[in-house]
N, C-alpha and C positions, 0 to 999 in steps of 0.2 A: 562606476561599475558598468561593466560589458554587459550582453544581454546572457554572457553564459556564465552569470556568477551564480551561484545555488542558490542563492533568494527567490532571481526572478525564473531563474529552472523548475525548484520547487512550488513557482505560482500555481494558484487552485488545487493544491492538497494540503490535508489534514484542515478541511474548510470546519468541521464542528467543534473543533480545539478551538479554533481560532475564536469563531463565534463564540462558546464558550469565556475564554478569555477575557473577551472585549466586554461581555453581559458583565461578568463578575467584577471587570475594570468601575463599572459603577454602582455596586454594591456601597452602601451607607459605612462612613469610615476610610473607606481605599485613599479619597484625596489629602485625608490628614496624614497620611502614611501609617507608618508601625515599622516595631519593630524586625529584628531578623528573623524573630520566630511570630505568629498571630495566630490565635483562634479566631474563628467564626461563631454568630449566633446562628445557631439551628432555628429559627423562626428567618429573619431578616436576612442571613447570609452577612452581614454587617463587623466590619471588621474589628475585633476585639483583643490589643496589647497585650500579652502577657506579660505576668508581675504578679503584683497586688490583686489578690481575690477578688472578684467583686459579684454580688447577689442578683443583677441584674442588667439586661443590654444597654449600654449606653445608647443605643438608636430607635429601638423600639419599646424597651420599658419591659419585655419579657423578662419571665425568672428565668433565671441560668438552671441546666441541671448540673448540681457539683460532681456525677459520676461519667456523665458524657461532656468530650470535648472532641467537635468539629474542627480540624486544621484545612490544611488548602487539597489535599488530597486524599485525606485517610479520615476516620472517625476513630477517637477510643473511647470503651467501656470500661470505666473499672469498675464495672459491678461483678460482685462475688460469685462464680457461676454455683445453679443450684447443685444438689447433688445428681451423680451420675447412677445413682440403686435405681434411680426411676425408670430410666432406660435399659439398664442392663438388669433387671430382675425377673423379668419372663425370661430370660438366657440362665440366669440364675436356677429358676424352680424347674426349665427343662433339664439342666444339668443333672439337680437333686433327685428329678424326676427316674433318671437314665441310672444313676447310682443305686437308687433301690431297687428298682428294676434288676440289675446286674447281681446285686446283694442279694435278692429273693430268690433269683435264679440260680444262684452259687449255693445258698443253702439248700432249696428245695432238691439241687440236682446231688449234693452230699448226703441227702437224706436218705433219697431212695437209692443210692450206693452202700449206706452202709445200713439199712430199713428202717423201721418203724422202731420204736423203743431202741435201739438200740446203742 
């Protein structure tokens, strides 16, 4: 390799990936390998096969949580999200708010158009 192949062009950038990388290179599990796909344990960072269920890290002895899993670059939740009324309910009761509002005003102002009693 020349000195002007992209390796040694690109020396000294993207240095906290790299560092990153190399830290995770010795993460508990990495030397025994794995799989094409692995999770991670969210305590240990410790690399854990997918497959077969299993209740606990094989590296540190942590409980697993069955709803979150840790891959190499993303995290999933599949916990149920709560509902959304709790959020959108003061938007809610300003709405209702605005509707009788408009409502009181429509009557009130057909009243005194057509008057009292009548």
């Amino acid at each position: 390799m020349g000195d002007h192949h992209w390796s040694r062009a690109r020396e000294g950038s993207n240095t906290e990936a790299l560092d990153y990388y190399r830290e995770r290179s010795k993460a508990p599990g990495v030397a025994e390998g794995g799989g094409a796909r692995n999770m991670y344990c969210m305590h240990c960072a410790g690399v854990i096969p997918l497959g077969t269920p299993i209740e606990s890290c094989p590296h540190c002895g942590r409980e697993l949580e069955g709803d979150v899993k840790r891959y190499f670059n993303w995290v999933e939740i599949d916990r149920t999200p709560k509902s959304d009324l709790r959020v959108l309910w003061p938007v809610l009761a300003g709405a209702l708010a605005v509707l009788v509002g408009v409502l009181w005003w429509l009557f009130s102002s057909f009243t005194m158009i057509r008057g009292p009693g009548t």
